[in-house]
ZAVEX-163789 format. One record per residue (C-alpha): residue number from 0; residue in one letter; y, x, z. Coordinates in steps of 0.05 Angstrom, whole numbers. Layout:
! residues N
+-----+------+--------+--------+--------+
| pos | code |     c2 |     c1 |     c3 |
+-----+------+--------+--------+--------+
| NUM |    A |      Y |      X |      Z |
...
+-----+------+--------+--------+--------+
END
This chain:
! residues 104
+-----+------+--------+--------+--------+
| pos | code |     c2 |     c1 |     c3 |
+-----+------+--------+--------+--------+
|   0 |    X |  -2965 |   -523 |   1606 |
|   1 |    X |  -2924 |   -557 |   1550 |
|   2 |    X |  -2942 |   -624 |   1523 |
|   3 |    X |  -2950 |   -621 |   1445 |
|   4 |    X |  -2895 |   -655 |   1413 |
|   5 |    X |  -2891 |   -728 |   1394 |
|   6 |    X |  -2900 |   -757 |   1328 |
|   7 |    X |  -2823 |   -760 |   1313 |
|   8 |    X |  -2822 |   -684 |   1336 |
|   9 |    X |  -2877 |   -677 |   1282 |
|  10 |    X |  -2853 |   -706 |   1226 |
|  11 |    X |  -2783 |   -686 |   1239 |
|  12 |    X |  -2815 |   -605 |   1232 |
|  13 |    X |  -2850 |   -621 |   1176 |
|  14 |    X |  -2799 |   -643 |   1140 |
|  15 |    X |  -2744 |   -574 |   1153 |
|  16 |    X |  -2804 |   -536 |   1113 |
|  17 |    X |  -2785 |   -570 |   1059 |
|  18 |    X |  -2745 |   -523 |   1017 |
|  19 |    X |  -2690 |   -531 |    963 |
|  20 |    X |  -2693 |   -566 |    905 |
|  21 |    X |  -2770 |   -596 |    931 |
|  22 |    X |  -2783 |   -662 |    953 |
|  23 |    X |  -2843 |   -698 |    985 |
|  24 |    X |  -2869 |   -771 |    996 |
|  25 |    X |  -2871 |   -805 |   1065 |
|  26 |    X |  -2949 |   -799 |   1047 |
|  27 |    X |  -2952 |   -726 |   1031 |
|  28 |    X |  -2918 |   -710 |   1104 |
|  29 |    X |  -2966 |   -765 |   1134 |
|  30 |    X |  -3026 |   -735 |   1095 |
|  31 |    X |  -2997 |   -666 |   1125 |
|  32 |    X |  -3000 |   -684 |   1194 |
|  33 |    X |  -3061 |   -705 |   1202 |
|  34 |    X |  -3053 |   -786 |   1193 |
|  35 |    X |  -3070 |   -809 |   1113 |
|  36 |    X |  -3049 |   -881 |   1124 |
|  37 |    X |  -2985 |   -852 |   1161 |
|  38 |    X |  -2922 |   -866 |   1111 |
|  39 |    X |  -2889 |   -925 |   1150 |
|  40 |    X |  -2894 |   -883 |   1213 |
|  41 |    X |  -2854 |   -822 |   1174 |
|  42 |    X |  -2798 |   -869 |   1149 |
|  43 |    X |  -2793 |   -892 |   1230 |
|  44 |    X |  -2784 |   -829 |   1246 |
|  45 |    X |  -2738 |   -805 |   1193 |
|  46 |    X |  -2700 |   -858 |   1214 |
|  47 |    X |  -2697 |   -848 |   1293 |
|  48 |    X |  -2675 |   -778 |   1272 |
|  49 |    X |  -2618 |   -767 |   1316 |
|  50 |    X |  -2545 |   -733 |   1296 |
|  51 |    X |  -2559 |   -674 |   1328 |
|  52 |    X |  -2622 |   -659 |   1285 |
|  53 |    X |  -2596 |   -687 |   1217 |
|  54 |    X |  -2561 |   -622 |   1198 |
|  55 |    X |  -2629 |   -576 |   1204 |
|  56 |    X |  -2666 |   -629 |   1182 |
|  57 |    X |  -2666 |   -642 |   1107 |
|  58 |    X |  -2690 |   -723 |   1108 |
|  59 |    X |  -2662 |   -733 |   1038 |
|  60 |    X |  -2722 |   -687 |   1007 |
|  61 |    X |  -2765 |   -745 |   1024 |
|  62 |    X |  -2774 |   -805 |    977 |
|  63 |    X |  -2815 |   -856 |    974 |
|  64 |    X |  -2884 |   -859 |    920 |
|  65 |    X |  -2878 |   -830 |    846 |
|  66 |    X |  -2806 |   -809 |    873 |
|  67 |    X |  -2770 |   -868 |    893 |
|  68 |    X |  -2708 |   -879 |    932 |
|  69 |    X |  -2726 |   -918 |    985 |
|  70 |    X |  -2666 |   -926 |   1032 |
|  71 |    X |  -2640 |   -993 |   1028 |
|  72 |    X |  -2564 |  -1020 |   1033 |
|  73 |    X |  -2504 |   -982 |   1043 |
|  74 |    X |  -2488 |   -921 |   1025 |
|  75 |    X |  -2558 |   -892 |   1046 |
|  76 |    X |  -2595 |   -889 |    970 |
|  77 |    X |  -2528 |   -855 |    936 |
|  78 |    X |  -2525 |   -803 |    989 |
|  79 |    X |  -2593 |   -788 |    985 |
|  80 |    X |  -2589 |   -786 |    908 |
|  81 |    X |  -2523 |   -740 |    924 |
|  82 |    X |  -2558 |   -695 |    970 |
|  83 |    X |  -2611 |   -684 |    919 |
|  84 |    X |  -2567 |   -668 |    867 |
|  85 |    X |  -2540 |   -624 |    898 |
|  86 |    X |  -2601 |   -586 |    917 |
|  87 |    X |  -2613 |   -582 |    849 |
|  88 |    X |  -2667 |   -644 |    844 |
|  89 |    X |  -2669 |   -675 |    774 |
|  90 |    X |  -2683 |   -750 |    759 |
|  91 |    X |  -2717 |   -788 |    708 |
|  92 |    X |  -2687 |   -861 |    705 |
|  93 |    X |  -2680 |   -872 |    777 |
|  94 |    X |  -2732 |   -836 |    810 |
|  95 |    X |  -2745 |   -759 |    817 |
|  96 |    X |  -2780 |   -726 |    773 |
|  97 |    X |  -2835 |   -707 |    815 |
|  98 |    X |  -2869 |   -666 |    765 |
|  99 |    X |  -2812 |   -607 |    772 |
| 100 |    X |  -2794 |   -625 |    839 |
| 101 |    X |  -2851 |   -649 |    881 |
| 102 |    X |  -2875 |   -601 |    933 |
| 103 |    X |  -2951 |   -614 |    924 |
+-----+------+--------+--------+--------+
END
């Protein structure tokens, strides 16, 4: 009998339904799962999300509340701005414009 997957596992599947040009909240894909109070745990797992996942799973289509980039430091918040783009995501000021874009 197979164990159900972990939380990572979880999230990480949540997150390739995502599709082009959508975006969701660390709280929407908590809220999704099952855990309301959850969006810390997402980010962790996002995160932990190792190289050989990162290609079929599209991490940059999740942003933080009212469509923030949340990614701190280096070069993390322009590629996720870049990746986004490029999915055709637009912005208003600096945060997404959830409105067009958000997937709930």
């Amino acid at each position: 009998m197979d164990s159900p997957p972990g939380f990572f596992e979880r999230v990480w599947s949540q997150v390739e339904e995502i599709p082009k040009g959508r975006v969701a909240t660390y709280g929407q894909i908590a809220a999704l799962l099952g855990i309301p109070r959850g969006a810390r745990a997402v980010g962790w797992a996002l995160r932990a999300l190792p190289r050989s996942r990162a290609r079929s799973v599209p991490w940059h289509r999740v942003v933080g509340a009212g469509g923030r980039i949340t990614l701190k430091g280096g070069s993390g918040p322009d590629e996720q701005r870049r990746r986004l783009r490029r999915d055709g995501v637009r912005f208003k000021k600096d945060r997404v414009d959830m409105a067009r874009h958000g997937l709930l």
